[in-house]
NULOTOR-491696 format. One record per atom (N, C-alpha, C): x, y, z; residue in one letter. Coordinates in steps of 0.2 Angstrom, whole numbers, padded with zeros to 4 digits, always signed. Layout:
N
XYZA;...
This chain:
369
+0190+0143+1661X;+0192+0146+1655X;+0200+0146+1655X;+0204+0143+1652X;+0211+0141+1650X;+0213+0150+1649X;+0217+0149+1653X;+0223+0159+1652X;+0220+0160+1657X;+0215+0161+1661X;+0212+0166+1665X;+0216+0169+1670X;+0220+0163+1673X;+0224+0164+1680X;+0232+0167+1676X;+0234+0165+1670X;+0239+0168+1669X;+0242+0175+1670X;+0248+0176+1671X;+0248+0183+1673X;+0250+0186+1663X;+0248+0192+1665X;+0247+0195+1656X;+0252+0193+1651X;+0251+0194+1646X;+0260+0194+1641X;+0262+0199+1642X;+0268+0201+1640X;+0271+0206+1638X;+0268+0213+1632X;+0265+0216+1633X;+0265+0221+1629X;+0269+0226+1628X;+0272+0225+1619X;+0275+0231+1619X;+0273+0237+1618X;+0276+0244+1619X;+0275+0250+1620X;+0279+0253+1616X;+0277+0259+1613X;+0281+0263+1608X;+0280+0268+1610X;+0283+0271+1609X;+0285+0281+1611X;+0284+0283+1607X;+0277+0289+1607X;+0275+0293+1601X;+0281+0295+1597X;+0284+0298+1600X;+0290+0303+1597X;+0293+0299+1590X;+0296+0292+1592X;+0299+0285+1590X;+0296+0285+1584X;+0287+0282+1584X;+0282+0281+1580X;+0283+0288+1574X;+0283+0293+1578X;+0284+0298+1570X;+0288+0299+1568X;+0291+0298+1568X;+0301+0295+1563X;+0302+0289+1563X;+0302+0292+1555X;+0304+0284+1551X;+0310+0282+1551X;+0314+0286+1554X;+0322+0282+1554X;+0323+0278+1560X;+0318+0277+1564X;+0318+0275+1569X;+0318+0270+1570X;+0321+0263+1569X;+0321+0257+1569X;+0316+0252+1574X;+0311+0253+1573X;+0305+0248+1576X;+0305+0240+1574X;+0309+0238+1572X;+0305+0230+1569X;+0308+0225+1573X;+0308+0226+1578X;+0309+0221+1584X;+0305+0220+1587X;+0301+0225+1589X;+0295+0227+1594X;+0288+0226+1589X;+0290+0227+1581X;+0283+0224+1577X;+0284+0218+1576X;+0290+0214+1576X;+0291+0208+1575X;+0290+0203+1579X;+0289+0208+1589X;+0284+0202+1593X;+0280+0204+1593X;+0277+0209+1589X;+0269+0211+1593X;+0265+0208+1587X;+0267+0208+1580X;+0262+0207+1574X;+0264+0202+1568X;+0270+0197+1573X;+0276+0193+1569X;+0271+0187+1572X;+0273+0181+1565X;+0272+0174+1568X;+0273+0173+1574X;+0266+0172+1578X;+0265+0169+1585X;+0267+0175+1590X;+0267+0182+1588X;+0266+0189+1591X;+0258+0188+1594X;+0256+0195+1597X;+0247+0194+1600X;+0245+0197+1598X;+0248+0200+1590X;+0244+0203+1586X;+0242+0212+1590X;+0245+0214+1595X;+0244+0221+1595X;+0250+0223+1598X;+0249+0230+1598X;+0256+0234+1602X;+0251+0239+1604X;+0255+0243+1608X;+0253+0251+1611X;+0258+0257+1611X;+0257+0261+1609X;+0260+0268+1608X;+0258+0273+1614X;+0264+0275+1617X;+0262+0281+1622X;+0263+0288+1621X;+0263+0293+1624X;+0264+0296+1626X;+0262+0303+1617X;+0256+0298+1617X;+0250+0302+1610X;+0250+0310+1614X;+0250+0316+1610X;+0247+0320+1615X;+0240+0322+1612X;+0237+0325+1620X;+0230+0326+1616X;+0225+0318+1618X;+0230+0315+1618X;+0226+0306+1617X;+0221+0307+1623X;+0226+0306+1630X;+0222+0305+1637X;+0215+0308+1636X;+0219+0315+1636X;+0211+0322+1636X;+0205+0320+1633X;+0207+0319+1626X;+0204+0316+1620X;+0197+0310+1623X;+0202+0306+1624X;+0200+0299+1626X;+0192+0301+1632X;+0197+0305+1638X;+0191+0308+1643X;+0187+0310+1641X;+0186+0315+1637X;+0179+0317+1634X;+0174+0314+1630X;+0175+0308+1626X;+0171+0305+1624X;+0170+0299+1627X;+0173+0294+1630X;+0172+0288+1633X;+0166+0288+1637X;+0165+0293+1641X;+0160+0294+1648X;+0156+0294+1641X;+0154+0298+1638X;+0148+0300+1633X;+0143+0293+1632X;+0147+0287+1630X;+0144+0281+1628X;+0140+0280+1636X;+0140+0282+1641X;+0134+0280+1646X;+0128+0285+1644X;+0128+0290+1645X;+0123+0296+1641X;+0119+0293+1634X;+0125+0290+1632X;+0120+0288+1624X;+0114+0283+1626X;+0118+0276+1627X;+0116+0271+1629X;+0109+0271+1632X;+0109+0277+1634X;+0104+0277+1640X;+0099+0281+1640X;+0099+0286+1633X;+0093+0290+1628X;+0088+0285+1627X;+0081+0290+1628X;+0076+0288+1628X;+0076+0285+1623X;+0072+0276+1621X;+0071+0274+1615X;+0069+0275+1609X;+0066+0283+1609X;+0063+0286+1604X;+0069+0290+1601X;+0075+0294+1605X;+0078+0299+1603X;+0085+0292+1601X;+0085+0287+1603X;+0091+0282+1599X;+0089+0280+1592X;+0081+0279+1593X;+0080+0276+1586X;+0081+0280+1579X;+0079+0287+1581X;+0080+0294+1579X;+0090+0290+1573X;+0095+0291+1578X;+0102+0288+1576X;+0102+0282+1572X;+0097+0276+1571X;+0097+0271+1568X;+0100+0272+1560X;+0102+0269+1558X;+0102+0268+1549X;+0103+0262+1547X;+0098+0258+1545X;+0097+0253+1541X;+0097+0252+1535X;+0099+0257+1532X;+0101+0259+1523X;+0109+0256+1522X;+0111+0256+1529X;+0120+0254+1530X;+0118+0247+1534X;+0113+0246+1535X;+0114+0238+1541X;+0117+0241+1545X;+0115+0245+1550X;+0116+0248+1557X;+0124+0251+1556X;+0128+0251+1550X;+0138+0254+1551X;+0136+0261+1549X;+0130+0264+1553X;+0134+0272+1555X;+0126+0272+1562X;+0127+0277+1564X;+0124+0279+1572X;+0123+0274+1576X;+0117+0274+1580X;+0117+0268+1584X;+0114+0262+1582X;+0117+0256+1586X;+0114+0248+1582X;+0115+0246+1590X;+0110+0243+1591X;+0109+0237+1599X;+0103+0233+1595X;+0106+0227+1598X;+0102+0220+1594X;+0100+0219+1588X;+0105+0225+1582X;+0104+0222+1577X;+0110+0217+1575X;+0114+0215+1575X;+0118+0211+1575X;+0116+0206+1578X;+0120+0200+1575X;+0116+0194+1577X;+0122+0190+1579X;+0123+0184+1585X;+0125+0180+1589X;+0122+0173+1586X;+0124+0171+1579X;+0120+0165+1579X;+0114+0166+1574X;+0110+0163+1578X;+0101+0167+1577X;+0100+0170+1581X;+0103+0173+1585X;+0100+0177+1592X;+0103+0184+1591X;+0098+0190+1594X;+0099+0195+1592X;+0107+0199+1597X;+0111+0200+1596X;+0116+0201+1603X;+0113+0209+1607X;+0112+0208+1612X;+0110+0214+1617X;+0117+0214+1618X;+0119+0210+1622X;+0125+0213+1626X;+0130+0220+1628X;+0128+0222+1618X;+0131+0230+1620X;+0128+0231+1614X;+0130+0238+1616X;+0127+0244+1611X;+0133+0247+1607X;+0132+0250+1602X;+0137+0253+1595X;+0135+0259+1591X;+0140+0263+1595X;+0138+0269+1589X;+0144+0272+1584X;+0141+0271+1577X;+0148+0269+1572X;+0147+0277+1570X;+0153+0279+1569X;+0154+0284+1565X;+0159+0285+1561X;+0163+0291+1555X;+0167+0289+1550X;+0170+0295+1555X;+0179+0294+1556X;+0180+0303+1559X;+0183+0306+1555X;+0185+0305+1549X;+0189+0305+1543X;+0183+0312+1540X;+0176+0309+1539X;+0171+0317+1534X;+0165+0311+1536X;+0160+0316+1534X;+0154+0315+1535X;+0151+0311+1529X;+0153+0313+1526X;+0150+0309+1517X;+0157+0308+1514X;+0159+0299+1516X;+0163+0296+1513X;+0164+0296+1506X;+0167+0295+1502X;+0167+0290+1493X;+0163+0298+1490X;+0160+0296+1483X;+0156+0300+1478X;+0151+0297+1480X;+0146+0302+1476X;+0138+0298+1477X;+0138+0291+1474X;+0140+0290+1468X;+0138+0282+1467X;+0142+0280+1470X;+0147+0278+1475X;+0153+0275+1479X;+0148+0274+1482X;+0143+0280+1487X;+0139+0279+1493X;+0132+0274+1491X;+0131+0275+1484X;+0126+0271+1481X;+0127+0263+1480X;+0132+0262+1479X;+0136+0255+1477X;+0136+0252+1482X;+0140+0256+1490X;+0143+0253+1495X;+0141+0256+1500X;+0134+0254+1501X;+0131+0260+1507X;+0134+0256+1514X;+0135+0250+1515X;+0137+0248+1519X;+0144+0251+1523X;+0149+0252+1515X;+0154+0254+1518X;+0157+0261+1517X;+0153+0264+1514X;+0154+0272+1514X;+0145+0275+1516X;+0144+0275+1525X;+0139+0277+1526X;+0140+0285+1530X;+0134+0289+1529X;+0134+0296+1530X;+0136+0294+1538X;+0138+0301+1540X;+0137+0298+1548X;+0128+0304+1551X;+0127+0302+1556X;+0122+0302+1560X;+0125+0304+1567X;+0121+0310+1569X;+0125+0313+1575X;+0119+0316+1580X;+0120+0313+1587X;+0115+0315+1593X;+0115+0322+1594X;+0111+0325+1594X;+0110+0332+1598X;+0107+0334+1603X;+0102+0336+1604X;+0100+0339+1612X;+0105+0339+1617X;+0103+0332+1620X;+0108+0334+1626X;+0114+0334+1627X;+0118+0330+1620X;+0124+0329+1617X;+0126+0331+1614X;+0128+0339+1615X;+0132+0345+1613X;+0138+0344+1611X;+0144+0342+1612X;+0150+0342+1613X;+0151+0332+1609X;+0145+0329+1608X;+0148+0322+1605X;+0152+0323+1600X;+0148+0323+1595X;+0152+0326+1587X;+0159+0327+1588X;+0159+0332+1592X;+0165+0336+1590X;+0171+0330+1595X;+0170+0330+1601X;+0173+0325+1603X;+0174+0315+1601X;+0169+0314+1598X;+0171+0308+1593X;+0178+0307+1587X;+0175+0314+1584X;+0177+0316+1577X;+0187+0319+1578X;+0186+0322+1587X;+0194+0324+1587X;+0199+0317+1592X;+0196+0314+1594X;+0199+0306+1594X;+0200+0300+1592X;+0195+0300+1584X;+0195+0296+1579X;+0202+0299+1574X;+0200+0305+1572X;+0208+0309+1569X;+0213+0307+1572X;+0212+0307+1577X;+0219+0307+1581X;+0221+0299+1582X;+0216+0293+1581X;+0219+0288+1582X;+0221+0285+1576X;+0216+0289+1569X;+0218+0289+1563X;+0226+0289+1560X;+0229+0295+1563X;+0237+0299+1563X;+0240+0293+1566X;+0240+0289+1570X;+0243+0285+1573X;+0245+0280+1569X;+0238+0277+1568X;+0238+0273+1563X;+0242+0273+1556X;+0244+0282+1553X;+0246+0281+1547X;+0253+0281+1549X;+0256+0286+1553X;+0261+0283+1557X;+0266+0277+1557X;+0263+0271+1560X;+0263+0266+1564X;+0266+0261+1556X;+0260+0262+1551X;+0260+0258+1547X;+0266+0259+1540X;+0269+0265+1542X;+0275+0268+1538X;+0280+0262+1542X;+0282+0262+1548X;+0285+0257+1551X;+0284+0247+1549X;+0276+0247+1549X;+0275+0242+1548X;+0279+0239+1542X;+0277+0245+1536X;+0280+0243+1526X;+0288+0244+1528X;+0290+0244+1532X;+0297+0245+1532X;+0300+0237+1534X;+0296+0237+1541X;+0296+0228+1544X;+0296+0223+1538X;+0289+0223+1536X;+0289+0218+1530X;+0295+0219+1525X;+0294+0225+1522X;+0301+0226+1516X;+0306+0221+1518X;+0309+0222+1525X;+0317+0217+1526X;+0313+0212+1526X;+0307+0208+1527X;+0307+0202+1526X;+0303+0198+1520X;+0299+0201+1517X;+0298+0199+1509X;+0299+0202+1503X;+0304+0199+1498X;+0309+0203+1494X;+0303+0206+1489X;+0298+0205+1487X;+0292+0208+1482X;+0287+0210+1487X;+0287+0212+1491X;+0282+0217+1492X;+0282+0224+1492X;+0276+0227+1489X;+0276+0233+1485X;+0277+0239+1491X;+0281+0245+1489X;+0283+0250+1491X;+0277+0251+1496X;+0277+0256+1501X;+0273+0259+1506X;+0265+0257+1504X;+0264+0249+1504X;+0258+0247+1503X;+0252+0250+1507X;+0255+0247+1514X;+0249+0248+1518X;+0250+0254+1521X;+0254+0258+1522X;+0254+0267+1526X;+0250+0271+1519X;+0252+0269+1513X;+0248+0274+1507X;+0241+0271+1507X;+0241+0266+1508X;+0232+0264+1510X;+0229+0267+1514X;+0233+0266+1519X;+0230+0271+1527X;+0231+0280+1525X;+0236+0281+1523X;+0235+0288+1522X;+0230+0294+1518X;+0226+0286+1512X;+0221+0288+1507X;+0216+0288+1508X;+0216+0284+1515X;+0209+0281+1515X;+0202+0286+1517X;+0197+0283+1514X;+0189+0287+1516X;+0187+0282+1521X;+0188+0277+1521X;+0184+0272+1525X;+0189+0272+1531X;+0186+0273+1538X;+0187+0272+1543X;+0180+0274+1549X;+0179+0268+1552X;+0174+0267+1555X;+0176+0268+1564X;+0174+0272+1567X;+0175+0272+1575X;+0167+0268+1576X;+0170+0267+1582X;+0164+0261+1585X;+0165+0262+1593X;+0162+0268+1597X;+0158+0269+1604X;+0154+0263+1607X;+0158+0260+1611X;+0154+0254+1613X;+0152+0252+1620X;+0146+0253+1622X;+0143+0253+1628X;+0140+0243+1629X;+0145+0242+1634X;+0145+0234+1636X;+0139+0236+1643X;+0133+0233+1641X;+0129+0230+1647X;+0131+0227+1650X;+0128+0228+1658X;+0131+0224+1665X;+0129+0216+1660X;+0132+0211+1663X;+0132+0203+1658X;+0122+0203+1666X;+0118+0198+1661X;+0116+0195+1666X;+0118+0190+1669X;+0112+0186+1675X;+0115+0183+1682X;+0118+0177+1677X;+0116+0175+1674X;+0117+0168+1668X;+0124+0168+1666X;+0123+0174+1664X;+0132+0177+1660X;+0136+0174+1666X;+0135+0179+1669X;+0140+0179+1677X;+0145+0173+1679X;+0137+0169+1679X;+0138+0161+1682X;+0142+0157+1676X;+0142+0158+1672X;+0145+0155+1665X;+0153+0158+1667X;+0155+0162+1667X;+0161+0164+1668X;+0165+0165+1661X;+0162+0164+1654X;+0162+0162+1648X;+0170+0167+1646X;+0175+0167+1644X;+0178+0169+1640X;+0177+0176+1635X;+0171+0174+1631X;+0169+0177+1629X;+0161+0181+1629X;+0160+0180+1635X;+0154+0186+1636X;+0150+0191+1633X;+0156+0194+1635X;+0155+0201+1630X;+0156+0204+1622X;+0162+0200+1622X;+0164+0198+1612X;+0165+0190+1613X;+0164+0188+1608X;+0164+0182+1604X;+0172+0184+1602X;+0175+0177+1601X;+0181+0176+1598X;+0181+0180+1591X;+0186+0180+1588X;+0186+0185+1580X;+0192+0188+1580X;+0194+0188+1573X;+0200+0191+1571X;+0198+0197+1569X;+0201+0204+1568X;+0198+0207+1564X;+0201+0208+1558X;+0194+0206+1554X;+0195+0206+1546X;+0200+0210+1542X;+0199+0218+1544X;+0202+0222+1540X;+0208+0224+1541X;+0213+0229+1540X;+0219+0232+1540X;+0221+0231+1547X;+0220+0239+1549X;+0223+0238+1556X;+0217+0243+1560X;+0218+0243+1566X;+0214+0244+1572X;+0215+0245+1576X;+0215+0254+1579X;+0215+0256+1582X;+0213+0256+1589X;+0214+0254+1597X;+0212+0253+1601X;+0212+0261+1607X;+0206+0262+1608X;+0208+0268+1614X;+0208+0266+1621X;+0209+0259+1622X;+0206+0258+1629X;+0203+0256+1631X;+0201+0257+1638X;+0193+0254+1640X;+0192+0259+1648X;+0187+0258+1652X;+0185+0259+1656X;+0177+0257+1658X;+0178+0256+1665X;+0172+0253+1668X;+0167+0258+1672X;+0160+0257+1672X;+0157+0264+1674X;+0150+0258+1679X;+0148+0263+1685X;+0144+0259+1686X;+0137+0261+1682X;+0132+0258+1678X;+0129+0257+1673X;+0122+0261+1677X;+0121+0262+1682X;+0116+0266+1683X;+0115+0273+1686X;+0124+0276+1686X;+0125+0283+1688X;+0130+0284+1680X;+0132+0281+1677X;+0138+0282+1675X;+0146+0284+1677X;+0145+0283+1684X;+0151+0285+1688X;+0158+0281+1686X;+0163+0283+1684X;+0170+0278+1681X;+0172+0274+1688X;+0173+0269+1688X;+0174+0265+1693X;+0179+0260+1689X;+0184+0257+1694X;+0191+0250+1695X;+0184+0245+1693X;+0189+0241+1688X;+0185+0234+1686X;+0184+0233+1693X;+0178+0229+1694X;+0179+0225+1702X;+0182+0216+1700X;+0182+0216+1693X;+0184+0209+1690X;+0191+0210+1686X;+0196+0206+1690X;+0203+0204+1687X;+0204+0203+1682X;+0199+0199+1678X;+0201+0193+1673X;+0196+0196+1669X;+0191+0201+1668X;+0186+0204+1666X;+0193+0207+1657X;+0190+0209+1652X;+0193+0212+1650X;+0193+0210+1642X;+0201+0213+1638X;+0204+0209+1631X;+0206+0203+1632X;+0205+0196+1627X;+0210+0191+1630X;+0213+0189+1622X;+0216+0188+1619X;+0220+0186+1613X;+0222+0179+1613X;+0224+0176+1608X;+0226+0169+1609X;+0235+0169+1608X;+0238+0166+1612X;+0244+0168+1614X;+0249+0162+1608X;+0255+0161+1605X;+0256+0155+1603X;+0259+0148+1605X;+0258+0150+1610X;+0255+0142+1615X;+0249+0140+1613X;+0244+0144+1608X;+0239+0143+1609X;+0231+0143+1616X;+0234+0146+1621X;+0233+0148+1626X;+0228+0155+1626X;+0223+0156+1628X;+0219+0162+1630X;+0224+0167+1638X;+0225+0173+1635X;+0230+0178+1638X;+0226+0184+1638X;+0226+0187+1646X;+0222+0194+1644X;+0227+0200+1644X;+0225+0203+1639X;+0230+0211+1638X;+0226+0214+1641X;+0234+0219+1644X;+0229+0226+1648X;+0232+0231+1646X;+0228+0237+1642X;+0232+0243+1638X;+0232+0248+1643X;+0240+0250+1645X;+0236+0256+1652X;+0232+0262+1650X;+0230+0264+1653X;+0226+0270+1652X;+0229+0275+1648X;+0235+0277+1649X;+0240+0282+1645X;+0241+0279+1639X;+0239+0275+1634X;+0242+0271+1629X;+0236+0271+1623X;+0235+0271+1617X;+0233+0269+1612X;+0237+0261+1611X;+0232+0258+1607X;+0235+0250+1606X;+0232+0251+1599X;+0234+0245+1593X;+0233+0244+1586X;+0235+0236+1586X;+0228+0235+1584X;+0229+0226+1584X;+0228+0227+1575X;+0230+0221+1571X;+0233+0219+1567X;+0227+0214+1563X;+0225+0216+1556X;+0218+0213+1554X;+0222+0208+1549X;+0217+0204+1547X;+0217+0196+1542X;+0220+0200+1536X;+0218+0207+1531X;+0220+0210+1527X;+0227+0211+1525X;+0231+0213+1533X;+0238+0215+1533X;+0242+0207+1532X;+0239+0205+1535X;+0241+0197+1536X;+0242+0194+1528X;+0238+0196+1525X;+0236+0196+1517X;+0242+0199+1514X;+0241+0204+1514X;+0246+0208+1510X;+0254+0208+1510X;+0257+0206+1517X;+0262+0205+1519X;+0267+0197+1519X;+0261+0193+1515X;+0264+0186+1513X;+0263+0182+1520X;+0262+0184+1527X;+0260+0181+1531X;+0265+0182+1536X;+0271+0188+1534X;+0273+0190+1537X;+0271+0194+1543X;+0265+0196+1544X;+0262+0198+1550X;+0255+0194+1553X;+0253+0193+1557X;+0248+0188+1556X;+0245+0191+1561X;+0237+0189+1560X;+0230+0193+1564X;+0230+0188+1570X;+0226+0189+1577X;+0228+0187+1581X;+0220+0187+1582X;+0216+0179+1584X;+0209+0179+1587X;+0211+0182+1596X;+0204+0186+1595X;+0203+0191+1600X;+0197+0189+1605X;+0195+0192+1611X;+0188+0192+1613X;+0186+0198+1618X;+0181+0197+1622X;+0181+0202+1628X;+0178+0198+1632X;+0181+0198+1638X;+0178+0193+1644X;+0174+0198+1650X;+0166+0197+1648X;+0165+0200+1653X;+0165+0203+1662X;+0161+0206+1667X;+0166+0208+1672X;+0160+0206+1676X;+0163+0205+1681X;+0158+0202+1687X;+0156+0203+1691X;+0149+0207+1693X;+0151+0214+1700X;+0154+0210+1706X;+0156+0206+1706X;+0155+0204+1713X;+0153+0206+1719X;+0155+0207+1725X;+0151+0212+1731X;+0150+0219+1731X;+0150+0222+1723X;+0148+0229+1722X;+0144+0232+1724X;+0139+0229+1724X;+0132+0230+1723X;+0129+0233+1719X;+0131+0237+1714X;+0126+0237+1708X;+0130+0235+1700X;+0127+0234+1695X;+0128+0233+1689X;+0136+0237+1684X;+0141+0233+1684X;+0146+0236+1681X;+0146+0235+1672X;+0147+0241+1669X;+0147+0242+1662X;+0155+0242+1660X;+0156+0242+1652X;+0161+0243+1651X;+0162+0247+1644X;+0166+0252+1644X;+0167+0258+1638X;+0172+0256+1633X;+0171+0258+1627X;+0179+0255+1622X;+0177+0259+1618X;+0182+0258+1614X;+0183+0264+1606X;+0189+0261+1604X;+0185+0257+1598X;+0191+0255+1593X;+0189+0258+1588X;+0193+0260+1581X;+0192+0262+1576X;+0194+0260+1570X;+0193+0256+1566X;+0196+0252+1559X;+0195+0257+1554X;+0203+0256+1552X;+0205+0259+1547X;+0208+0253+1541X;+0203+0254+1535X;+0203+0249+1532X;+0203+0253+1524X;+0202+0251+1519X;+0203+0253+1512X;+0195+0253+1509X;+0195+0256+1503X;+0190+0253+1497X;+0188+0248+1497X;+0181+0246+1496X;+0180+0239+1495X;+0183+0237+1490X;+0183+0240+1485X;+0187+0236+1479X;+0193+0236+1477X;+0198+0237+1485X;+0204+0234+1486X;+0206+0227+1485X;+0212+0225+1479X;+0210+0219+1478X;+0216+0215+1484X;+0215+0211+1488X;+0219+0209+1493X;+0224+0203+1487X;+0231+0205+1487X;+0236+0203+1484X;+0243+0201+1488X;+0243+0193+1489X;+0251+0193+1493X;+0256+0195+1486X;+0262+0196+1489X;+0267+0198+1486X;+0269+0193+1481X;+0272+0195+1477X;+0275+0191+1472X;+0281+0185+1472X;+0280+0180+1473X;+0284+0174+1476X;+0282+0170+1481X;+0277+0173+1484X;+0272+0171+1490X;+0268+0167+1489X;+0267+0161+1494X;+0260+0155+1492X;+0255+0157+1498X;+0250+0154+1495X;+0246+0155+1502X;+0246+0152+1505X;+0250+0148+1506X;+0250+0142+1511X;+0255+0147+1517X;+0260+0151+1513X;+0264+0156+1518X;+0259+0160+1522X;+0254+0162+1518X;+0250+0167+1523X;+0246+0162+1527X;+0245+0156+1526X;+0241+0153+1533X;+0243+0150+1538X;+0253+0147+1534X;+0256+0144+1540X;+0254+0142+1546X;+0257+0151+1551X;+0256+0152+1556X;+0252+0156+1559X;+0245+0153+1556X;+0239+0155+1559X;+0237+0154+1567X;+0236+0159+1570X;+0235+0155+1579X;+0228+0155+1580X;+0226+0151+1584X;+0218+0148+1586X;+0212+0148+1583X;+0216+0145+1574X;+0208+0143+1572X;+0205+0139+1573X;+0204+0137+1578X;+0196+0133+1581X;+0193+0137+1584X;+0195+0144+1586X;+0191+0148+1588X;+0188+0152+1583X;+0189+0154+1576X;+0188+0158+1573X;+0187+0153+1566X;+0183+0155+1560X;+0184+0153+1555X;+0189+0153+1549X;+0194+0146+1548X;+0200+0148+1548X;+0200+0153+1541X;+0206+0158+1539X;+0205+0162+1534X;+0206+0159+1528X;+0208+0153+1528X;+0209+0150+1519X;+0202+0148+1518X;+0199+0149+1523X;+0190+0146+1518X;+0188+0152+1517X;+0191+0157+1519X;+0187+0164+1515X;+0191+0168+1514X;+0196+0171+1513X;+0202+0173+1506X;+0203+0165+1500X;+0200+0165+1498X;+0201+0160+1493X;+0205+0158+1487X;+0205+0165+1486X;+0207+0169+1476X;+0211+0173+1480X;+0219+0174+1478X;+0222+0179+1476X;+0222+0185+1472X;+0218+0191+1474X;+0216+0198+1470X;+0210+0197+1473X;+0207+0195+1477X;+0200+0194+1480X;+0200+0201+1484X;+0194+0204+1482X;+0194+0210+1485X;+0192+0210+1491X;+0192+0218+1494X;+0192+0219+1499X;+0184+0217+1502X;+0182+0218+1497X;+0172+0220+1500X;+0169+0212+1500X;+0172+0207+1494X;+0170+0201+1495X;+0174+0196+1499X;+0180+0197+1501X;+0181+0195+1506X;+0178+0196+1512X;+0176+0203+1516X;+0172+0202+1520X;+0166+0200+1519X;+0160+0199+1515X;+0156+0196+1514X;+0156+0190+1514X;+0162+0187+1512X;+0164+0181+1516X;+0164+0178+1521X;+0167+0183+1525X;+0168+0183+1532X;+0164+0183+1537X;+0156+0189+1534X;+0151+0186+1537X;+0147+0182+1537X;+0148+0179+1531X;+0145+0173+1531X;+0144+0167+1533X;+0154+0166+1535X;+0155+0161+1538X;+0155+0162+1546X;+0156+0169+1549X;+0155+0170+1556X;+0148+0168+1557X;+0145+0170+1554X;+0138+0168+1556X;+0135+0162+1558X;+0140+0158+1551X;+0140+0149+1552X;+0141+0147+1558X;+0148+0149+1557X;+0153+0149+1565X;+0148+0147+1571X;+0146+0155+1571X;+0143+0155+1580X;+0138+0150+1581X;+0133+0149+1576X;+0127+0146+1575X;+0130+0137+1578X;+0136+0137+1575X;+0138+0129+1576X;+0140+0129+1581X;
């Protein structure tokens, strides 16, 4: 796999303190992370509440993962196409069902998104949430207080963002995307329990293992990290694999893998922003390379929690005023990995909801090919 043996990029790091004041000039540091031929993320330290936060949910995705198949199914919602409680194998890889990990989606924003018709119209994207009980006393509540809080970051973060853009495109609209994130009902966290890869996987040594290449569509997105557990106690254990992990496509066009330290929140940067900003910030195709026990001896898992903070669907996705679209595709990085975005942002004012449906469409093509 090309990038493997590289040693990491450069990730920059922001100081909570820094991120909550806006007089604080950041656009140097969003300029490499989210600027033409940046890697599309950054990380924020010293969140309080994050680390703690983080602890008490993350281990949880091994307890879920691993509920009786009667008390998971219980969590299912097919009235959303699995986007709230749990979904394993409903998602597809192609024509093939993807096992490799498991997904429990929740909103940490309220439990009943949008108004009734919103919910009726857009069940996909304003789904109730669905919450474990019995043994998982304390889930809820620990999902719901480190979605919030990666929420705050977010809107945060994106105050700086519309400041960055502002010094560089003369018409883009006032505090576009921080008043988006600030309003917003729709945000989806995603608990993600990575099954050990089989022996197939292993030997493939694939890139992309565990994710498939992909931009992400929406706004922005929140990253809490990751951690490794061994999959048949839950116990958190050191990757036993290096190269195991996130890898982004760098603008060499090179596969790079990022490592967000454990103290850190990260916020990768979606197709939407990239939209809105005349292309002044651009999305970065992304993946996860699975982890190889090597002489562990038993099966390594992997834990994550991102959360997308993204708009209404009936956000009409609009570049600024003097902007072409050929500015927002310019400098696109690694669409051969991903389905490039001018076949699916097509129209200017194209909304939020059908552009993603677009996106699935064409991902779907994608993988299949």
């Amino acid at each position: 796999m090309s990038g493997c043996t590289r040693p990491p990029p450069e990730l920059q790091i922001l100081n909570y303190a820094d991120v909550q004041d806006p007089s604080v000039d950041l656009s140097a540091k969003i300029e490499k992370s989210f600027g033409p031929g940046g890697l599309g993320v950054i990380a924020i330290r010293n969140i309080p509440n994050f680390v703690e936060s983080k602890a008490a949910l993350l281990p949880q995705a091994h307890t879920l993962a691993h509920l009786p198949s009667s008390e998971l199914q219980k969590l299912e919602d097919p009235t959303s196409l699995y986007n709230a409680g749990w979904s394993h194998g409903k998602e597809k890889l192609g024509d093939k069902p993807d096992f490799a990990k498991g997904s429990f989606y929740f909103n940490p924003l309220t439990d009943q998104p949008g108004t009734l018709e919103e919910r009726d119209k857009y069940p996909v994207s304003y789904p109730c949430n669905v919450w474990p009980s019995g043994p998982m006393p304390t889930f809820e509540s620990s999902a719901k207080k480190l979605g919030l809080l990666m929420h705050e970051q977010v809107v945060a973060l994106s105050v700086h963002i519309d400041k960055f853009v502002s010094s560089k495109v003369p018409n883009y609209p006032k505090d576009l995307v921080s008043e988006a994130m600030k309003t917003t009902e729709k945000a989806k966290g995603r608990l993600l329990y990575y099954f050990p890869l089989p022996d197939d996987a292993v030997a493939a040594n694939a890139a992309d293992s565990w994710i498939g290449w992909h931009n992400d569509s929406g706004f922005l997105t929140a990253l809490a990290g990751d951690m490794y557990v061994n999959d048949e106690t839950g116990e958190k254990i050191s990757s036993p694999d290096e190269t195991a992990g996130l890898y982004v496509v760098d603008r060499e066009g090179e596969s790079v893998k990022v490592s967000v330290p454990e103290d850190c929140m990260a916020v990768q940067l979606g197709e939407c922003t990239q939209i809105v900003s005349g292309g002044a910030l651009m999305a970065t195709p992304h993946c996860v390379k699975g982890a190889n026990p090597g002489e562990t001896g038993f099966k390594v898992a992997r834990i994550s929690h991102p959360c997308f903070i993204d708009t209404a669907p009936t956000f009409e996705l609009r570049m600024p005023e003097g902007v072409t679209m050929e500015d927002v595709f310019k400098d696109a990085l690694g669409e051969s990995k991903v389905p490039p975005l001018k076949e699916r942002w097509v129209e200017d004012g194209m909304t939020f909801g059908d552009f993603l449906g677009k996106t699935f469409e064409m991902y779907y093509a994608h993988t299949k090919k």
